[in-house]
DOMARBA-488785 format. One record per residue: residue in one letter; z, y, x of N, C-alpha, C, CB in turn. Coordinates in steps of 0.1 Angstrom, whole numbers, padded with zeros to 4 digits, always signed. Glycine has a CB too. Example, Ala and Ser with C-alpha at 12.3 -4.5 7.8 and 13.67 -1.06 7.14 Angstrom:
# DOMARBA-488785
A+0078-0057+0132+0078-0045+0123+0078-0033+0132+0090-0045+0113;S+0071-0022+0128+0071-0011+0137+0079+0000+0129+0057-0006+0141;
This chain:
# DOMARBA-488785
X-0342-0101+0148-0329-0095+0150-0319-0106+0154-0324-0088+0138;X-0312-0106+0164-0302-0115+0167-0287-0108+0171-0307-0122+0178;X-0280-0117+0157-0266-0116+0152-0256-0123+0161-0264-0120+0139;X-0248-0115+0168-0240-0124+0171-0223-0120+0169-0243-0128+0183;X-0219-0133+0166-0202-0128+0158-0193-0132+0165-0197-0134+0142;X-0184-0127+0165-0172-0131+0172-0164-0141+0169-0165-0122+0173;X-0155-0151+0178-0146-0157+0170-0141-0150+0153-0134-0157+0180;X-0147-0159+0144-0132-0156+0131-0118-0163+0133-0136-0163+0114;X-0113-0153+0128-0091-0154+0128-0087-0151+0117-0080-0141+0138;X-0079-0158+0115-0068-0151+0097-0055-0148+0102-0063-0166+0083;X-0053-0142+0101-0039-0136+0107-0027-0135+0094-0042-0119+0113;X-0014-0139+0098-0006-0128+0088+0006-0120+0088-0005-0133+0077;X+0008-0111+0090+0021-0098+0090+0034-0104+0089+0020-0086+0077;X+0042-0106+0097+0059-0106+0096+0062-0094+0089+0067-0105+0111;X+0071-0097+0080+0075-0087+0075+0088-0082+0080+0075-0089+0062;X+0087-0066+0076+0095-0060+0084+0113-0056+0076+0085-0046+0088;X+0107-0057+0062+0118-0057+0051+0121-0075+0043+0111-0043+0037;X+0130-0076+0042+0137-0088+0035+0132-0083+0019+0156-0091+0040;X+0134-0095+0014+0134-0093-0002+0150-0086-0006+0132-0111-0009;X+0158-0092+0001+0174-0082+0000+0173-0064+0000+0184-0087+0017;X+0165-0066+0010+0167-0049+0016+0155-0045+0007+0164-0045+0035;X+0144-0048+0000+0134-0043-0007+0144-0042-0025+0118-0055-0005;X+0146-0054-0027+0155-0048-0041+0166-0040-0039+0162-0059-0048;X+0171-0035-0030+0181-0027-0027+0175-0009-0032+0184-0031-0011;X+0161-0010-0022+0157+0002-0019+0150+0006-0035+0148+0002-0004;X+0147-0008-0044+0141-0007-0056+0150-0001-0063+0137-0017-0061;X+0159-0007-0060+0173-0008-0073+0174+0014-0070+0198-0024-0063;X+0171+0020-0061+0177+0035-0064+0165+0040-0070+0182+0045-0052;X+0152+0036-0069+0143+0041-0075+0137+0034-0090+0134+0042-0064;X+0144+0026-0095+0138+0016-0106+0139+0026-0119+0148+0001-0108;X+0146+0033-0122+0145+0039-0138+0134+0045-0140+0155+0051-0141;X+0133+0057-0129+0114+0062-0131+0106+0050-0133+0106+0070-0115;X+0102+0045-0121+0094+0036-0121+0093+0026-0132+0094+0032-0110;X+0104+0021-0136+0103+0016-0148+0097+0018-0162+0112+0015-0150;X+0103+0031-0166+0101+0042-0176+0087+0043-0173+0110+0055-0174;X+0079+0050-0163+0069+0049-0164+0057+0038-0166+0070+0052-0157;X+0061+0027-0157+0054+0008-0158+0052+0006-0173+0067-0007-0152;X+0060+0010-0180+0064+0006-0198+0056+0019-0206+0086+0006-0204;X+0053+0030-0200+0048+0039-0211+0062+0047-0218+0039+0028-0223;X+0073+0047-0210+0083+0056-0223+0089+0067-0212+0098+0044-0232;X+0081+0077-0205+0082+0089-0201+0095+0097-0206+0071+0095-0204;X+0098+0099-0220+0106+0105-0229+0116+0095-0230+0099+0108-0241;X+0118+0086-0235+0127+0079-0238+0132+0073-0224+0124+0070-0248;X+0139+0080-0215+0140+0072-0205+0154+0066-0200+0133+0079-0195;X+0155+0051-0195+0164+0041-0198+0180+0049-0186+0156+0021-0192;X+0186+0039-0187+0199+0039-0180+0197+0031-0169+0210+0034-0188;X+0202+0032-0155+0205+0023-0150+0208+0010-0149+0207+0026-0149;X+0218+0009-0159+0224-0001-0160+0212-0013-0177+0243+0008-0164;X+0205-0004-0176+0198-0011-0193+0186-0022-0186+0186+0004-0207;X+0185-0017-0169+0176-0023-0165+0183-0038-0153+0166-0010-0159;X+0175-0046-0151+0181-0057-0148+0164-0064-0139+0188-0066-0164;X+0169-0070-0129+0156-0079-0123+0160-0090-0126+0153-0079-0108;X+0147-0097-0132+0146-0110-0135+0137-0120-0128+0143-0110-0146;X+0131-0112-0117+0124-0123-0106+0113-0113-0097+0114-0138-0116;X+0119-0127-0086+0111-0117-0073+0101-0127-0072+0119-0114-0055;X+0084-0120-0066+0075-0128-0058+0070-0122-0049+0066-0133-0064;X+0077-0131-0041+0071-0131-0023+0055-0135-0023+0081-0147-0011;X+0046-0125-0017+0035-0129-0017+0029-0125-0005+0029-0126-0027;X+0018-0133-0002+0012-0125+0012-0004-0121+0002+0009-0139+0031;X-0012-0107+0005-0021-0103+0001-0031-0104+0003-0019-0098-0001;X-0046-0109+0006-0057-0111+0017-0063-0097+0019-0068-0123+0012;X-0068-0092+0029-0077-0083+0031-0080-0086+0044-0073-0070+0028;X-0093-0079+0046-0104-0081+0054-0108-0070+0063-0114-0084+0046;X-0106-0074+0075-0113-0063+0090-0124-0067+0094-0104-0062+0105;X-0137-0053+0093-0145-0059+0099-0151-0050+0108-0152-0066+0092;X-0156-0053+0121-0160-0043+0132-0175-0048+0134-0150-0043+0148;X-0183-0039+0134-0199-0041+0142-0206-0029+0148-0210-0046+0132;X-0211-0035+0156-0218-0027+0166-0229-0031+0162-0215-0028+0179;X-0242-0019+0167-0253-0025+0165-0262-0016+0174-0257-0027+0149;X-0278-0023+0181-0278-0014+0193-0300-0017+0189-0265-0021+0213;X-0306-0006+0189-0318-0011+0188-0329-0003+0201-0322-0009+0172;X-0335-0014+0207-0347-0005+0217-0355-0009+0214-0349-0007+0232;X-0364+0009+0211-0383+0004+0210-0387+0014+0218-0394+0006+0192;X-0402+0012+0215-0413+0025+0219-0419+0029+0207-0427+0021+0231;X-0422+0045+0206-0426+0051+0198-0440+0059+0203-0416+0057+0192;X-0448+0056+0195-0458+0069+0201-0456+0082+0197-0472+0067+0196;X-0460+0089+0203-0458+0104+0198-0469+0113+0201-0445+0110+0203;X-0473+0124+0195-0476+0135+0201-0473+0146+0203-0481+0137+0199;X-0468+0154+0211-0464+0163+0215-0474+0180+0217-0460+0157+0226;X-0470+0188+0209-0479+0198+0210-0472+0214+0215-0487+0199+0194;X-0479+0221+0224-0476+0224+0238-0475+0241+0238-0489+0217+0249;X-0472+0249+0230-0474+0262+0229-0477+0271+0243-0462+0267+0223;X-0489+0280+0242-0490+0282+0251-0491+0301+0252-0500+0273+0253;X-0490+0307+0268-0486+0320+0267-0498+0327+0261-0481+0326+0280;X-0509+0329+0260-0518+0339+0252-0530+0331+0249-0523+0353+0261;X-0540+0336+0240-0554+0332+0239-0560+0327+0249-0559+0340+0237;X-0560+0341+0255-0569+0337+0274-0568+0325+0281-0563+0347+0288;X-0557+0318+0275-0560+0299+0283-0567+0295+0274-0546+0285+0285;X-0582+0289+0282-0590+0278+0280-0587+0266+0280-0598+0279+0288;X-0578+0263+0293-0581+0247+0300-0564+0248+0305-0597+0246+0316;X-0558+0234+0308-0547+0233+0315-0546+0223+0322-0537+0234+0309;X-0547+0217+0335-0544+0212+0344-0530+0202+0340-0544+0223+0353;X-0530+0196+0336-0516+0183+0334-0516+0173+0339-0512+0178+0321;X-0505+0167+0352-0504+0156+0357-0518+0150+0362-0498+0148+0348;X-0527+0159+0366-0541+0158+0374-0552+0158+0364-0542+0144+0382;X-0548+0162+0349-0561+0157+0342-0563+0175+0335-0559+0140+0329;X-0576+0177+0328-0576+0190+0323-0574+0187+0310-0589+0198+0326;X-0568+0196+0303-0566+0192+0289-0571+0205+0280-0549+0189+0286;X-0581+0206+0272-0584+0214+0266-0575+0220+0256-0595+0210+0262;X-0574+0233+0252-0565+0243+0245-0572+0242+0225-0568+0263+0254;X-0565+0248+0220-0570+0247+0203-0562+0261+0194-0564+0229+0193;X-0566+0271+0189-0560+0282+0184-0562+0280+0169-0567+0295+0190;X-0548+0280+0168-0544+0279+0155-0535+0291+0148-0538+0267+0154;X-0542+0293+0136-0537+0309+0131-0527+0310+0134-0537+0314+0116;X-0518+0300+0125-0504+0307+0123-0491+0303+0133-0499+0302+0107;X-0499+0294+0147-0488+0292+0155-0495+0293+0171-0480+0277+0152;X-0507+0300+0170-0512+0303+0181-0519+0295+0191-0504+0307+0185;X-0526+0298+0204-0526+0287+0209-0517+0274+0220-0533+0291+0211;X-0522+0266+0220-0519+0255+0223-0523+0242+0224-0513+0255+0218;X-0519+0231+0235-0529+0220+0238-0516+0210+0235-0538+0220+0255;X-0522+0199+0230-0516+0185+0228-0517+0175+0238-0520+0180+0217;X-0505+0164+0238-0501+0157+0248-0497+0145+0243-0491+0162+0256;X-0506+0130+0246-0500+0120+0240-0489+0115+0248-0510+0111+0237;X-0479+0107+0240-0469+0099+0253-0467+0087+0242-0449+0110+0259;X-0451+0086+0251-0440+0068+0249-0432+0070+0251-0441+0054+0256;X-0426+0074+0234-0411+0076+0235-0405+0064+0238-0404+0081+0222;X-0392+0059+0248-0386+0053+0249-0372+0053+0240-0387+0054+0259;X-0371+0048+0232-0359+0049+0224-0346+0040+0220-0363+0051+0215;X-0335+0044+0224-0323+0036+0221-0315+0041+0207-0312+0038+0234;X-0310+0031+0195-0304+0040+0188-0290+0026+0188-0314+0047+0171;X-0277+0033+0181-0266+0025+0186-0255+0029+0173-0262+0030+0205;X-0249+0023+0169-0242+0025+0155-0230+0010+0163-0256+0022+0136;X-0216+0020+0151-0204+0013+0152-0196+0014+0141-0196+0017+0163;X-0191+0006+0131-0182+0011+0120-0174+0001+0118-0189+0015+0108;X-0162+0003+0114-0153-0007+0117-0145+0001+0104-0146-0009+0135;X-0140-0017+0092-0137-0010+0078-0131-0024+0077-0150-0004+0066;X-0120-0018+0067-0112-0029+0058-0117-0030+0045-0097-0026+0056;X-0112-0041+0035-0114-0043+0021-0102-0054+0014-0129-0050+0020;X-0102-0048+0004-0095-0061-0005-0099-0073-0003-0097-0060-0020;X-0097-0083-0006-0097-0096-0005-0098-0099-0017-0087-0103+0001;X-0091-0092-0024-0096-0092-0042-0105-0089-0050-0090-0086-0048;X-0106-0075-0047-0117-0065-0053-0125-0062-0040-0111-0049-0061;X-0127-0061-0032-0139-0060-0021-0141-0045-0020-0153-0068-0026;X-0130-0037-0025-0131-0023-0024-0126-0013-0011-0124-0020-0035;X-0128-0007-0005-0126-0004+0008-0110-0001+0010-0134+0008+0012;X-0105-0006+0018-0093+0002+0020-0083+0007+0034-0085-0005+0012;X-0075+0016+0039-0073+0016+0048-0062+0009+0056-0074+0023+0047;X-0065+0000+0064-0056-0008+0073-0048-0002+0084-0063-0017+0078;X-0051+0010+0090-0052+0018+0103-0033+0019+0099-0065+0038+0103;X-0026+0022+0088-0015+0017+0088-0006+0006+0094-0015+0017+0079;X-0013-0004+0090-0009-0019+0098-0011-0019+0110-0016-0031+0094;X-0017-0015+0118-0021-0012+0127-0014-0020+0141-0020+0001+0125;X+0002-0011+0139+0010-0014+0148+0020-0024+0147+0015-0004+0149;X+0020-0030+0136+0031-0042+0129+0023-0055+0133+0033-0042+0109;X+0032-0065+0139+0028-0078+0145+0024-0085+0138+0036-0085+0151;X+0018-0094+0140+0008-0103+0133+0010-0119+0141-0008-0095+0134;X+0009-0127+0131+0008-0140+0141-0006-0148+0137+0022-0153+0140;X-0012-0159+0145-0024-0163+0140-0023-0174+0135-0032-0164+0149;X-0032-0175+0126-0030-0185+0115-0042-0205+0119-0038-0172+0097;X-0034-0207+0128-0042-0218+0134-0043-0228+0123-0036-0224+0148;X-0042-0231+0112-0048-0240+0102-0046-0232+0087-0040-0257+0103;X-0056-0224+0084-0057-0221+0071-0062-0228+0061-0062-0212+0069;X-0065-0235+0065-0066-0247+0050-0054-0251+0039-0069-0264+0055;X-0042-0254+0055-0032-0258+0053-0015-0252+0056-0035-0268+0057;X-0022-0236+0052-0015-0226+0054-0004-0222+0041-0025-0215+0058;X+0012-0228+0042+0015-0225+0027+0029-0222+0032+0013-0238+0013;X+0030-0210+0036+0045-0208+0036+0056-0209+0024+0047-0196+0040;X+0067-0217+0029+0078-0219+0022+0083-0207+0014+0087-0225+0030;X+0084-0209-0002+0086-0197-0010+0081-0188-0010+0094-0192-0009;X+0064-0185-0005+0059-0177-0006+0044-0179-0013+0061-0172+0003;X+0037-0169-0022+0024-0172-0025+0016-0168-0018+0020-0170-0034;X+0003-0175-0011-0008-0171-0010-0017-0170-0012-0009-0172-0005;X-0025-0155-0014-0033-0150-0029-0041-0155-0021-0034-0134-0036;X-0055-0165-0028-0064-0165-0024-0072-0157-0029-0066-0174-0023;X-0084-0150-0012-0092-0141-0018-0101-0145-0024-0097-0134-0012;X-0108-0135-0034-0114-0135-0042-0130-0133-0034-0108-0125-0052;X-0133-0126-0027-0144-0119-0022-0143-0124-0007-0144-0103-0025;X-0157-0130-0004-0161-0141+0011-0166-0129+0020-0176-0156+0009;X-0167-0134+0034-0172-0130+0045-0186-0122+0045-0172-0142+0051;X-0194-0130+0040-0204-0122+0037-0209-0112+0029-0210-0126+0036;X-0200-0107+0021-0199-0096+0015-0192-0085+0016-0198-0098+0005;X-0183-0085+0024-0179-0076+0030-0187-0072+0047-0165-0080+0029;X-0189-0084+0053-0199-0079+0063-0216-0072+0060-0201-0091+0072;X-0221-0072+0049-0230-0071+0050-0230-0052+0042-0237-0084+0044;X-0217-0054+0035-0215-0035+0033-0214-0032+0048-0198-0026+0022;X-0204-0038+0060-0205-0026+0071-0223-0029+0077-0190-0028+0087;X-0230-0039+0078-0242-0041+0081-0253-0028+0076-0244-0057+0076;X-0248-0024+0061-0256-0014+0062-0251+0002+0062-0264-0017+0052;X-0240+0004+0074-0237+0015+0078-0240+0012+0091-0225+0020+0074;X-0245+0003+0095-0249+0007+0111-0261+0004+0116-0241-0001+0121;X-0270-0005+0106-0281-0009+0105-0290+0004+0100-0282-0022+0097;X-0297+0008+0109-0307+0018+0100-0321+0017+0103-0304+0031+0102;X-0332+0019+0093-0344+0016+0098-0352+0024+0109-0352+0015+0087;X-0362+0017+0116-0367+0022+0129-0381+0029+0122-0370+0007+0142;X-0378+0042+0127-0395+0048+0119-0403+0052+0130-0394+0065+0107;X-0417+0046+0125-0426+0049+0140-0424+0042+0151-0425+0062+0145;X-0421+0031+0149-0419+0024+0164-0428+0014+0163-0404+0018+0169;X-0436+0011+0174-0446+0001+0177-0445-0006+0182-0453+0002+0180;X-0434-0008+0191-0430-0019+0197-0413-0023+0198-0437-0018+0209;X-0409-0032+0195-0392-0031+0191-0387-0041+0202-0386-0038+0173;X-0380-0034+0215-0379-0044+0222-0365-0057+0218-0379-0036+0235;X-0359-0048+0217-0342-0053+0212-0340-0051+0198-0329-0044+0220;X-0332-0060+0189-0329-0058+0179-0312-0067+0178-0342-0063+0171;X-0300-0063+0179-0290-0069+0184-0279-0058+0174-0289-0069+0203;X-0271-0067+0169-0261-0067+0161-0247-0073+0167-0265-0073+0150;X-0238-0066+0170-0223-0079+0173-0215-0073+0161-0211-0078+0192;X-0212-0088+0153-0196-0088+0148-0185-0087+0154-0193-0098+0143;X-0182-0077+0160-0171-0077+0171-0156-0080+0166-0171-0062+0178;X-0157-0081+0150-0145-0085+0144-0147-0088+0131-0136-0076+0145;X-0141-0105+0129-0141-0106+0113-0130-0112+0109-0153-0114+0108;X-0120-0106+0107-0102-0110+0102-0098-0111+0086-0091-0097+0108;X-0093-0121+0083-0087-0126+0075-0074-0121+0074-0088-0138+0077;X-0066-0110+0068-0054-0108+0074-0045-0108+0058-0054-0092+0085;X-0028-0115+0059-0025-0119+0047-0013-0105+0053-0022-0138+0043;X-0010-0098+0046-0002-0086+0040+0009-0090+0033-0009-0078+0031;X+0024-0089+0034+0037-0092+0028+0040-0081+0017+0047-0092+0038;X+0043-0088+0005+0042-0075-0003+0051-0084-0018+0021-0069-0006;X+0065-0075-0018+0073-0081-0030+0067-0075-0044+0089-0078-0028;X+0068-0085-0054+0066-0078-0066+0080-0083-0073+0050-0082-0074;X+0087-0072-0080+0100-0072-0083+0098-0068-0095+0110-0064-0075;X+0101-0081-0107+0101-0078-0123+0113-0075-0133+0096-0090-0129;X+0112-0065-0136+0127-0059-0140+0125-0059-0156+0131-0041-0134;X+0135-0062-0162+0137-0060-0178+0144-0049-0183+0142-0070-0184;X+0138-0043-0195+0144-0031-0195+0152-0037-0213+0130-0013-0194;X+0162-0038-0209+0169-0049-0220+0171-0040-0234+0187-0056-0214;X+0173-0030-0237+0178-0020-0249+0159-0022-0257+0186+0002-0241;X+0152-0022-0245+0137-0023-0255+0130-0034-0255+0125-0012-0252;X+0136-0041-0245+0127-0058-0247+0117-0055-0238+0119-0064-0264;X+0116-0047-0229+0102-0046-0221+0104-0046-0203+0093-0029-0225;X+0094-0052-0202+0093-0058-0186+0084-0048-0176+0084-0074-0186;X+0085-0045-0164+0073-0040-0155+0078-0043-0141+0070-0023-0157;X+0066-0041-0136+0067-0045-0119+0063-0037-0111+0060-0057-0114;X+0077-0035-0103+0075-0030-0089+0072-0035-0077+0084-0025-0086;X+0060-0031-0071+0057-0035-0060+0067-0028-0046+0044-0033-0059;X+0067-0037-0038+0069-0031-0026+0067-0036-0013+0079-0028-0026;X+0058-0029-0005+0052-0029+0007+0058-0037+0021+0050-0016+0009;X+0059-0054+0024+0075-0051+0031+0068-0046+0046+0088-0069+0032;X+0056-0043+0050+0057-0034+0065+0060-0021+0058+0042-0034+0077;X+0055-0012+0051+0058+0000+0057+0068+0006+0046+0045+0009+0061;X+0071-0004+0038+0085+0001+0029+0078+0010+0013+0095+0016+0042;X+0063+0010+0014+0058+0017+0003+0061+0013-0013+0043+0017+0005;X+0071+0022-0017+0069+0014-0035+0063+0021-0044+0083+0012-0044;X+0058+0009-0054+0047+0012-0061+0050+0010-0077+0035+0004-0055;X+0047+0014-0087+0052+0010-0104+0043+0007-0106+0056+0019-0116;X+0040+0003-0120+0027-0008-0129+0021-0015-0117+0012+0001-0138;X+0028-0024-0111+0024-0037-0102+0019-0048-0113+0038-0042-0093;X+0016-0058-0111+0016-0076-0113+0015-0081-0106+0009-0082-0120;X+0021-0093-0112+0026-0110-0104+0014-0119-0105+0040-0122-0115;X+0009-0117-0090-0004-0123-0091-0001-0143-0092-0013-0117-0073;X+0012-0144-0094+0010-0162-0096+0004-0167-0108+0025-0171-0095;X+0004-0152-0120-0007-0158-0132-0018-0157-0131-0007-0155-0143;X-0025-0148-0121-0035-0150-0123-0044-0157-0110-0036-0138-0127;X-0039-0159-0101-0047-0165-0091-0041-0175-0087-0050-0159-0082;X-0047-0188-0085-0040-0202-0081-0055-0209-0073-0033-0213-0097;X-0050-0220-0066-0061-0226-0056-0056-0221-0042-0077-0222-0059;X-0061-0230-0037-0059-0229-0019-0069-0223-0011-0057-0243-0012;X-0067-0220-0004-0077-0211+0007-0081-0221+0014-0070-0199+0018;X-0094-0220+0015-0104-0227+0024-0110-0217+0035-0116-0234+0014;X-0109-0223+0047-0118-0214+0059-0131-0214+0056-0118-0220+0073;X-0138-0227+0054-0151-0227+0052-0161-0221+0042-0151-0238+0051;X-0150-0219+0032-0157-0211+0019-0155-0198+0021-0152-0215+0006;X-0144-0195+0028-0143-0178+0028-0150-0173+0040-0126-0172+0028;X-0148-0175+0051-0158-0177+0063-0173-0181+0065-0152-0183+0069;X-0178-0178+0053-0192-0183+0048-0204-0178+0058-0195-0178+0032;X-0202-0172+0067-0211-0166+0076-0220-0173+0082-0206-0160+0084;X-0230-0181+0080-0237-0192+0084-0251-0185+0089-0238-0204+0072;X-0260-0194+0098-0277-0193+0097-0280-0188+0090-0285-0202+0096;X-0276-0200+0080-0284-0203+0063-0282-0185+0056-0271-0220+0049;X-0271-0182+0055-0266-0172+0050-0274-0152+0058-0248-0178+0054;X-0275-0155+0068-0275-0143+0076-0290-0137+0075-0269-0146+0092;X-0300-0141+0068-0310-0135+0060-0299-0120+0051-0319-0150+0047;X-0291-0127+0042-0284-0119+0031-0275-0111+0036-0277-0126+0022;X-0272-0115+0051-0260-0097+0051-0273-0086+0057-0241-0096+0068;X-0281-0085+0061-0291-0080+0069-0295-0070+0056-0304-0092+0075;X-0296-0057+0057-0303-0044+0049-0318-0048+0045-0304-0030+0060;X-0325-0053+0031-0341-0052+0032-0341-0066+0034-0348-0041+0044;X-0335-0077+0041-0338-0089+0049-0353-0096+0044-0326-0100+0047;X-0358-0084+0049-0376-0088+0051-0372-0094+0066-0390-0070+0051;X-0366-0095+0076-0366-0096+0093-0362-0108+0095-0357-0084+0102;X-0367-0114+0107-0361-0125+0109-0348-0124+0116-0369-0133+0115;X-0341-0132+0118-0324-0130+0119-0325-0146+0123-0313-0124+0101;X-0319-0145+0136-0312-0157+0142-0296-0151+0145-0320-0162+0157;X-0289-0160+0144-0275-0156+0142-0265-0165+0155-0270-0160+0124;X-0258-0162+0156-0246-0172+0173-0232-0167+0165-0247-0161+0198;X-0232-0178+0164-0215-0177+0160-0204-0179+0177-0210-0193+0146;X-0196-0172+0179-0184-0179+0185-0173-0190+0181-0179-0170+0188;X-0172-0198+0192-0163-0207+0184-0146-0201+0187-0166-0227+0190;X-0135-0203+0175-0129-0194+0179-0117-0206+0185-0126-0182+0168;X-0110-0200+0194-0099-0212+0203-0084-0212+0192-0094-0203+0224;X-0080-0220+0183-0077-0217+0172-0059-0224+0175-0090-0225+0159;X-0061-0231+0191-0050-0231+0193-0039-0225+0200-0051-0239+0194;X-0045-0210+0203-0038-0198+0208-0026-0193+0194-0052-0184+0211;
């Protein structure tokens, strides 16, 4: 089987809302969401009881990945030939006679060896956390600009965090590897065996988490909010306690030779792999 991948890119989203205009749009929705974040449904606060005590600008990692996959063999087959009544003996096919066989329950009929020629061809194209490696949908982002991230090693925007992901390249390619990869049954001869990574993105997501105190009870919760498409969210967290370290290309982009046995379904097969090199100063 021979893999081949496309340039890798990390990308990450301009945001479309300021931290100004996102606490703004918080500040009308914060009581619910608060009230809820804390567990006190019933007891629920004032406006004025609640207070923000810190914003974090963060960019979020998730992962796009597109493959195609395309396979040619030959299959043998036989082919069995229903025929109009008893009374045929013999049939004449492509110059040769082929003798007939009567069988109870489907009558008669003569058999025909051949060579199936066969193409089969698979495409799936999926996002994931960067965190949890759980599927998610991007087709939102879709339309919101993006710029390329030509040195992620040393990618650290001013006042902002960048979550490093949790979950590498090869584990997320090798779930879409087995939605497009499927096994070949009955084939005797496999002419082609070809896979393209047609896409493997790194993409960092703008996303405020806004920590409010609810002062009359001493209790804290966080609102998220989405800064492309404006989505807010309650029982958020401030991922700066729990994730620290810098993003490395090499470790998260782990898609190597060595490696490409393990995204492969079964990797009983041999697997040569071509990376593209990607032009990183576009």
């Amino acid at each position: 089987m021979d893999i081949y991948v496309a340039p890798e890119q990390a990308y990450f989203y301009i945001p479309r809302f300021t931290p100004e205009i996102a606490a703004d749009r918080v500040e009308q929705k914060k009581t619910g969401l608060i009230a809820g974040a804390v567990g006190s449904l019933i007891s629920r606060p004032k406006p004025e009881e609640i207070h923000m005590v810190s914003l974090e600008n963060r960019l979020e990692p998730f992962w796009q990945v597109s493959i195609s996959a395309r396979t040619r063999y030959d299959r043998n087959q036989t082919y069995s030939v229903p025929l109009r009544g008893p009374e045929v003996q013999q049939v004449t096919i492509f110059g040769q006679e082929v003798s007939t066989e009567l069988k109870a329950k489907e009558g008669p009929r003569f058999s025909l060896s051949g060579v199936e020629h066969c193409l089969e061809e698979g495409h799936a194209s999926r996002g994931f956390s960067g965190l949890s490696g759980e599927p998610v949908d991007l087709d939102k982002y879709q339309s919101f600009p993006k710029s390329l991230i030509v040195d992620l090693d040393h990618f650290e925007p001013e006042g902002t965090l960048v979550v490093p992901p949790q979950v590498r390249a090869t584990a997320v390619v090798r779930k879409v590897m087995a939605e497009v990869i499927k096994p070949v049954k009955g084939a005797h001869v496999i002419h082609e065996e070809r896979v393209d990574v047609e896409t493997l993105e790194l993409n960092f997501i703008p996303v405020y988490a806004l920590e409010y105190e609810w002062s009359a009870k001493g209790k804290r919760g966080i609102i998220e909010f989405d800064a492309l498409t404006g989505e807010i969210r309650g029982g958020g967290k401030k991922l700066s306690e729990q994730f620290k370290g810098l993003v490395s290309r090499d470790l998260l982009f782990d898609l190597t030779a060595d490696a490409a046995g393990m995204i492969v379904p079964g990797g009983s097969i041999a697997v040569k792999l071509v990376k593209a090199v990607a032009d990183r100063k576009k």
